[in-house]
C-alpha positions in Angstrom: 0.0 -20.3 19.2 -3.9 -20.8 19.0 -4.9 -20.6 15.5 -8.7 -20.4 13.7 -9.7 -21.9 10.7 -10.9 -18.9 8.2 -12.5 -20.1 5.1 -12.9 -18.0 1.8 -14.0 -18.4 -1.4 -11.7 -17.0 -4.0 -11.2 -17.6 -8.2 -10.1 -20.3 -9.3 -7.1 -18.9 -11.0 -6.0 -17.2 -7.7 -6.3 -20.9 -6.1 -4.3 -22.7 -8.9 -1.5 -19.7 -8.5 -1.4 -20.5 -4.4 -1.2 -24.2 -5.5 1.9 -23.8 -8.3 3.7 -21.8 -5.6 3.0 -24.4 -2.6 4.4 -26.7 -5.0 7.4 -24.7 -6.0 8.2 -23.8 -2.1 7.3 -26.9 -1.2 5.2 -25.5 1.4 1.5 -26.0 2.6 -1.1 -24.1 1.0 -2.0 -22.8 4.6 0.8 -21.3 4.6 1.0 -19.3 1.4 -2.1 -17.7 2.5 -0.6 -17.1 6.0 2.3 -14.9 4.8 0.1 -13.3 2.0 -2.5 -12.2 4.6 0.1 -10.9 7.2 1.6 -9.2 4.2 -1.4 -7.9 3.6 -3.0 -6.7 7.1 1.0 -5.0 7.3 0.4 -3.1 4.3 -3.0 -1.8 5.7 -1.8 -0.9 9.2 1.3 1.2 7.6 -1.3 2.5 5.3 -3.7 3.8 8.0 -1.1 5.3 10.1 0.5 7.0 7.4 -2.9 8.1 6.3 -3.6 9.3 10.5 0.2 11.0 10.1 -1.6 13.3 7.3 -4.3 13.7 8.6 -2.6 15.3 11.6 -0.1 17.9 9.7 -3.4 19.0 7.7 -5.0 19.6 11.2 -1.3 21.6 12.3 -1.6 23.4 9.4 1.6 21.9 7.1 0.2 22.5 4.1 1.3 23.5 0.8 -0.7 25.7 -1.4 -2.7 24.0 -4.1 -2.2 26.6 -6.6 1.5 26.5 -5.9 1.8 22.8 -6.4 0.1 23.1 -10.0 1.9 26.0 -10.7 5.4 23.3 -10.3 3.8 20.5 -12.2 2.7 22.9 -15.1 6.1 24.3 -15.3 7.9 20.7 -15.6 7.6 20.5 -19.1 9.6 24.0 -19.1 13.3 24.5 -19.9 13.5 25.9 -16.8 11.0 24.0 -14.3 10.0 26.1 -10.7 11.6 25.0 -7.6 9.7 22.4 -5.7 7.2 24.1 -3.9 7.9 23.8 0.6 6.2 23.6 3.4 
């Protein structure tokens, strides 16, 4: 696999915490930051499409009622709390 060298500045606390866990991996630090940023990137994809997959019931009209939703969370604190409200 090609690769490219990145370079980035980051604290000096976040660079000693890479460092201990190289150290206690007993891996390269290159490597550290490797799984953290594909971590990372894989977080932000799942976030975006989960964010698109919103997006689209707003636009198909699954919705639930604002009011309705408040109405559930004000009545938590009740002996006897509203259903959840549905779609």
């Amino acid at each position: 696999m090609k690769t490219k060298v990145l370079t980035a500045h980051v604290p000096l606390p976040l660079a000693e915490k890479i460092d201990q866990l190289a150290t206690r991996l007993e891996r390269p630090r290159g490597w550290i930051v490797k799984q953290a940023l594909a971590a990372w990137i894989e977080q932000e994809e799942e976030r975006q499409r989960l964010t698109l997959e919103a997006l689209a019931d707003v636009d198909d009209g699954h919705v639930i009622d604002h009011q309705a939703v408040q109405d559930w969370a004000d009545s938590l604190s009740m002996d006897s709390p509203l259903p959840a409200p549905h779609k």
